[in-house]
N, C-alpha and C positions, 0 to 999 in steps of 0.2 A: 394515485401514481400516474396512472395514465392521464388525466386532464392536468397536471403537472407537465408535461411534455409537451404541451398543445401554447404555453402561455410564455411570452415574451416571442421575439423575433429574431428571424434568421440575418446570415452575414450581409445580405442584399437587404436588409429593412424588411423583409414579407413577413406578416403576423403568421406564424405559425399556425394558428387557428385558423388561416386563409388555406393552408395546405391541408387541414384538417376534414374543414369543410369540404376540396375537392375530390379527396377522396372518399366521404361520406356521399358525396353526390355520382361519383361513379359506380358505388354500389348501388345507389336507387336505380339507376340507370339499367342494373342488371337486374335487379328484381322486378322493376318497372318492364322489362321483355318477357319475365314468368309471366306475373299476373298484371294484365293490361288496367291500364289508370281508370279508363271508362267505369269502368267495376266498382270502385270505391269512390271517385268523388265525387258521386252525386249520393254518398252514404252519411246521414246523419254525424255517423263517429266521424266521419273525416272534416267536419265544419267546426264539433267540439276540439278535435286535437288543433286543429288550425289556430282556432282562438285562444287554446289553452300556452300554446307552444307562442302564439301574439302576448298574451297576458305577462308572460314571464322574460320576455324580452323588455317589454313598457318598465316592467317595473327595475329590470336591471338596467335601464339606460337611465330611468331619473334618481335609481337609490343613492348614487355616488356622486351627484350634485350638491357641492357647496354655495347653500344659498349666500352668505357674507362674501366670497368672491364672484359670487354673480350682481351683489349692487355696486360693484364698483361700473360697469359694463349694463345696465340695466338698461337703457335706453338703446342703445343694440340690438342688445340681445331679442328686445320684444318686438323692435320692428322687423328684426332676421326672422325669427318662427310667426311672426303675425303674417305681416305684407309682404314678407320675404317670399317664403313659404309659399303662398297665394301667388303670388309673380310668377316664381319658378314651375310653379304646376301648371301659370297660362299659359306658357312659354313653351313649354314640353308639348301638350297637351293641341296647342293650334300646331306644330309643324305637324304631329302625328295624325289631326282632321286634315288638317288641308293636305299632304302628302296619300294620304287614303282613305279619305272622304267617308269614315265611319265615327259616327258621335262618339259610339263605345271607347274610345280611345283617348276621351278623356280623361279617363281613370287611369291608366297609366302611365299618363305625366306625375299624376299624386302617388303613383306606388315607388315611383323613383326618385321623386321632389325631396325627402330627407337626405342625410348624412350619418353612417353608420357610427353609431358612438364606440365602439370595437375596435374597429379600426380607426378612428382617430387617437384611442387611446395608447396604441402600438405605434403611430407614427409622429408624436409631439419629442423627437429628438434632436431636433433640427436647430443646430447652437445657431444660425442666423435670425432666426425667429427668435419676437421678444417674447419673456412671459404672458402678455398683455393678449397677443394675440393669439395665443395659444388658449389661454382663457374663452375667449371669444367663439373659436372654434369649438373646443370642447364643449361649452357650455351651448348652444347654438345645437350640436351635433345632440345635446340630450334633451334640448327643449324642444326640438321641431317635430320629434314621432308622435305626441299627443296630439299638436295641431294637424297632421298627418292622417292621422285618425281622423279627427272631427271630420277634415275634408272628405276622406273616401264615404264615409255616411252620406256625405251629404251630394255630393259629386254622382254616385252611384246611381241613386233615385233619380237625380235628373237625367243620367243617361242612359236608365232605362226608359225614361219620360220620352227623352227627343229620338233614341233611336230608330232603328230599321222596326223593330219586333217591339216598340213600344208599346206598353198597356194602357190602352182606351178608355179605362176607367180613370176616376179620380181626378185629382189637378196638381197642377203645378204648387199650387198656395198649401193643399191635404199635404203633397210631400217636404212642403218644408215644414208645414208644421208640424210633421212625423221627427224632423232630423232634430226640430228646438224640443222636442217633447223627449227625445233618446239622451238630450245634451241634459234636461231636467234631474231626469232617472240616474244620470250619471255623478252629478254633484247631489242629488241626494245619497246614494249609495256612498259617495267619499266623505261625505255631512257622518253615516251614520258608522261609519270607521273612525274619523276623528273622536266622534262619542268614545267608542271604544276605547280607542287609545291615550285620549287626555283621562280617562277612568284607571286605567294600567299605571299612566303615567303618577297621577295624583296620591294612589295607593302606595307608589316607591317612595315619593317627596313625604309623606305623612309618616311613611318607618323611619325612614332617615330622621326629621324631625325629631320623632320620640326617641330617637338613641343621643341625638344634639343634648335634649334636656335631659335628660338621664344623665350626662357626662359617664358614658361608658367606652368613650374615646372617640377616635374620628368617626366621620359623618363615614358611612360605608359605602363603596361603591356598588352599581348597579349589582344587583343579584345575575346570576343566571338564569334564575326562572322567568326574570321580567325581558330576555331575551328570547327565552323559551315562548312567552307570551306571544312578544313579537312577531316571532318567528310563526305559529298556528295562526294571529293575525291576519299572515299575509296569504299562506296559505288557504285559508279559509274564502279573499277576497280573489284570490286567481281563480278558484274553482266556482265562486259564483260568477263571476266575472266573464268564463267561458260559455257560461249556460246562460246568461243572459245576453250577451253580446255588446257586454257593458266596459269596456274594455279601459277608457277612457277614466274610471275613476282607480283604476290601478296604476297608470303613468301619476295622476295627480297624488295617492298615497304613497310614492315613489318619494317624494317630496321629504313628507313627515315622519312616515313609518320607516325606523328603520331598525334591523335584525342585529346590532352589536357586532358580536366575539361570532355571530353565524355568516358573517359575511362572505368568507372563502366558499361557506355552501350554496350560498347564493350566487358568488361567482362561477360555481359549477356546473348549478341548474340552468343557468345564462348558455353555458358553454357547449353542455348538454343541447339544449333548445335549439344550438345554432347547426350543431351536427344533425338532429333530428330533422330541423328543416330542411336544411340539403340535401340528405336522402329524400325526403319526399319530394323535396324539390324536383332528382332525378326521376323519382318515380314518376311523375305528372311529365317531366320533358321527354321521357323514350316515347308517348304516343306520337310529340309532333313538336316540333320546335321550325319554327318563323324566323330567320339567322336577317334576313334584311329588315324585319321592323324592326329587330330587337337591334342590330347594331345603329339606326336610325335614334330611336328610342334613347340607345346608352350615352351618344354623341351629342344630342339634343341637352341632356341632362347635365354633362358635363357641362357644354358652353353658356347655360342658363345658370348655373354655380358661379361660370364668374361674371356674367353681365349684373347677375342681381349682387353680387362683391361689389365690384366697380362702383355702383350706386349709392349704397348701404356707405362704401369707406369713403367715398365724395362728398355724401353728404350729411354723414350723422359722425362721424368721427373724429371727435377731436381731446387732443392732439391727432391729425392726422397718423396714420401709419407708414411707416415706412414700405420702400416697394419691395422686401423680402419680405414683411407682413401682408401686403397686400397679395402676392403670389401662392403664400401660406392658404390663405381664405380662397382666395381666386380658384388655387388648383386643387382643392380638401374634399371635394366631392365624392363620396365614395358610397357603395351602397353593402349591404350587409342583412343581417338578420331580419329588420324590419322591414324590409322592399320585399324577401323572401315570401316570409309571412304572411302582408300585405296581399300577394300574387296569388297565394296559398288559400288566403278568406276570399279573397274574391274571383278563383278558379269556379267556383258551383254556382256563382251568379251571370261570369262575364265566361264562359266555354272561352279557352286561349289565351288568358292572361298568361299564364305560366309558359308556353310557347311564346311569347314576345318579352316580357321581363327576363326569362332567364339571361338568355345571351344580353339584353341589355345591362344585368347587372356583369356579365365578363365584361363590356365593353368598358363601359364606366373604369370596373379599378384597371383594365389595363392601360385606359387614358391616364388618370390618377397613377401611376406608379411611373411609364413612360416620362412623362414631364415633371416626376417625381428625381427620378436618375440624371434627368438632363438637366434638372435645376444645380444638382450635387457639384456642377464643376466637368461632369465627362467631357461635356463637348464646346467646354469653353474652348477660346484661342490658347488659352496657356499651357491646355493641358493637352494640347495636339501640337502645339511645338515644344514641349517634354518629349513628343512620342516622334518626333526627326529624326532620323538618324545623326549620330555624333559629331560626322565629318559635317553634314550640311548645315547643321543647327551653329557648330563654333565656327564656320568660316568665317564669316562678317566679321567677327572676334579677333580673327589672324590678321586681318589688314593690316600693315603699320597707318598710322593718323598722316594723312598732307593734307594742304590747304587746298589742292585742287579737288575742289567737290567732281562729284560721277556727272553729274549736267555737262561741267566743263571737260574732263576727258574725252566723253562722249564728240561734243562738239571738235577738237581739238584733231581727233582721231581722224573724223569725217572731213576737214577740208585738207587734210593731210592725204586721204585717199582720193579727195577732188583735183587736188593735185599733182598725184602720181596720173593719174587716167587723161593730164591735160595731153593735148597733141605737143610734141617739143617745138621749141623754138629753134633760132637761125641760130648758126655756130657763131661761138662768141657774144651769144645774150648771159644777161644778167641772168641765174638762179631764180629761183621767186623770192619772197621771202620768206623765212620762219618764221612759226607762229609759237614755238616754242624752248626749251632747252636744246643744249646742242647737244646730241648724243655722245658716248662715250667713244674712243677708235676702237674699242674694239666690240659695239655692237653691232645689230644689226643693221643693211643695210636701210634707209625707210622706203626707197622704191621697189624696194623685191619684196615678192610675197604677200604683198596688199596689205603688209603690215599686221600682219595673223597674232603675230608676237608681241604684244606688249611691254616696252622698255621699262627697266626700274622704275625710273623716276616718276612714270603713271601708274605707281602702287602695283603693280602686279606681284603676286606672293611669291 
């Protein structure tokens, strides 16, 4: 009932679960000033919950991926989480070096480089956007946390390599071949789930069968137990997955495995995991939070969202997109459970990740939401002269229509005042002459008053 409250979104568009999360994180925030962060995160249990609380996000971002609508869009989509991905982490990643000249800061360009697949799923309401690109983004938003992955492994090791406190053993060449040797372990571990699971699978297609040739009626639908299967499945791979640090073949069984009629629980444990992290989130930010990397950090991320768009829909797109698609992509950036996370596993390696992601992840969706509302129409032209007042907005409207345009009044007006201000002539000179209608007798005169009063016939209301 309670995580029922938490899902769909408020009358301003905010996911719900974005409210959820804040105040999950201002409670860590107070238990984070009882017992001090130092305490725990250099504790063993605090790197399992980390990964375990990562494992169960991976897998609920790739479970609800429809592979058949991701080939429509395939070539996109793999250059957006391939080169995309990689762009946008170098992008981040050099202002964060060169602004404070520490290598360490590599790493979190890549803890912010994804797109929360959560909150993209709360804000695809936008009738100006097509299907098409909505697709794109969704899809995008749930393929880029695995590559996300691969990169901090591997990002990591080098920037403990180059940094200040670098370790003098080893090389450069040992640690990658540590990051292709972890990538190994990882598709074998999803090799030997697949076993599993075409085994489960195979076992249902063989019942069904034997009820076919029996003629004991229709072919029957999935059981519940081969749900139930499923379901210990996954379970089973999250909790190895945490302990080995193998996190990466859980995004990939995201793919294949999936939980049926369990899916609501699935959606739960998601939901769960996101409030879970935010609390800890708080807990690790009451020691110390960094408000100018981090808003550096969240700025960087956003504007690298839309230069790597810009690119991506210039030149892999076709049919082009239109420029509310493009805007769609451009301004989608948003961060969520995975950057959390992300900050969370690599707090006990990098001391202060979690002191600069956090406020970058405020900064981020406040940019995303910002230019979210402004897109809506607030601050068009139209809808600021809707908000004129009455009388100012219909004047122009009250005019009656002449043929003397405002140019010409204008003008009309001014040599009429050039020539009230001329010095008079000798008694018995000719008048000047008019330059326009002759006035009514009984209006005003035109040499008094400088002419303040504008006659009928020059539209005045």
């Amino acid at each position: 009932m309670g995580l029922n409250l938490l899902r769909g979104s408020t009358r301003r568009g905010l996911p719900r679960v974005v409210l959820g999360a804040c105040a999950a994180l201002c409670l860590g925030l107070v238990a984070g000033a009882v017992w001090r962060p130092d305490t725990f995160v250099g504790n063993p249990l605090y790197g399992y919950l980390a990964l375990l609380l990562l494992s169960i996000g991976l897998y609920g971002s790739t479970h609800d991926i429809d592979l058949s609508e991701a080939r429509g869009s395939l070539r996109v989509v793999l250059v957006a989480v391939t080169a995309g991905v990689v762009l946008k982490a170098a992008l981040i990643g050099a202002v964060m070096v060169l602004a404070f000249h520490r290598t360490e800061y590599l790493v979190l360009g890549i803890a912010v480089a994804q797109i929360d697949p959560l909150s993209v799923a709360a804000m695809q309401d936008d009738e100006r956007v097509s299907p098409r690109a909505k697709a794109i983004l969704s899809i995008w938003a749930s393929f880029d946390d695995p590559m996300t992955v691969l990169l901090t492994v591997y990002v990591s090791a080098l920037a403990i390599r180059l940094g200040a406190d670098g370790d003098s053993t080893g090389s450069l060449g040992a640690d990658t071949a540590d990051v292709f040797g972890n990538l190994l372990l990882n598709l074998l571990l999803f090799a030997a789930v697949l076993a599993v699971w075409t085994l489960i699978r195979l076992g249902w297609l063989l019942r069904r069968r034997r009820v076919r040739t029996a003629g004991a009626g229709p072919a029957p639908a999935a059981p519940r137990s081969f749900d139930v299967w499923a379901l210990l499945l996954v379970a089973a791979l999250v909790a190895v997955a945490a302990s080995t640090t193998l996190v990466l073949a859980v995004a990939l069984a995201g793919l294949v495995v999936h939980v049926g009629r369990f899916a609501p629980v699935l959606d739960g444990a998601v939901m769960l995991a996101f409030l879970a992290a935010s609390a800890l989130l708080g807990a690790v930010l009451s020691g110390r939070v960094d408000l100018y990397q981090g808003m550096l950090l969240g700025a960087s991320a956003f504007a690298a969202q839309f230069l790597v768009t810009l690119l991506i829909g210039r030149l892999l797109v076709r049919p082009r997109l239109s420029r509310a698609d493009r805007a769609h992509l451009g301004l989608g950036q948003q961060n969520g459970i995975t950057a959390i996370l992300l900050a969370l596993s690599l707090e006990s390696t990098f001391r202060g990740t979690v002191a600069v992601v956090g406020p970058a992840i405020v900064t981020v969706n406040l940019l995303h939401y910002a230019f979210r509302w402004a897109r809506a129409g607030t601050w068009s032209w139209a809808a600021l002269r809707h908000r004129l007042p009455v009388r100012t907005r219909h004047a122009p409207a009250a005019r009656p229509l002449h043929a003397t345009t405002a140019r010409t009044r204008q003008a009309t007006a001014a040599r009429t005042r050039h020539a009230a201000a001329a010095p008079p002539r000798g008694r018995g000179a000719p008048p000047p002459p008019r330059t326009g209608p002759a006035p009514k007798a009984s209006g005003p005169d035109p040499g008094s008053a400088g002419m303040s009063t504008p006659s009928p016939e020059r539209g005045s209301p």
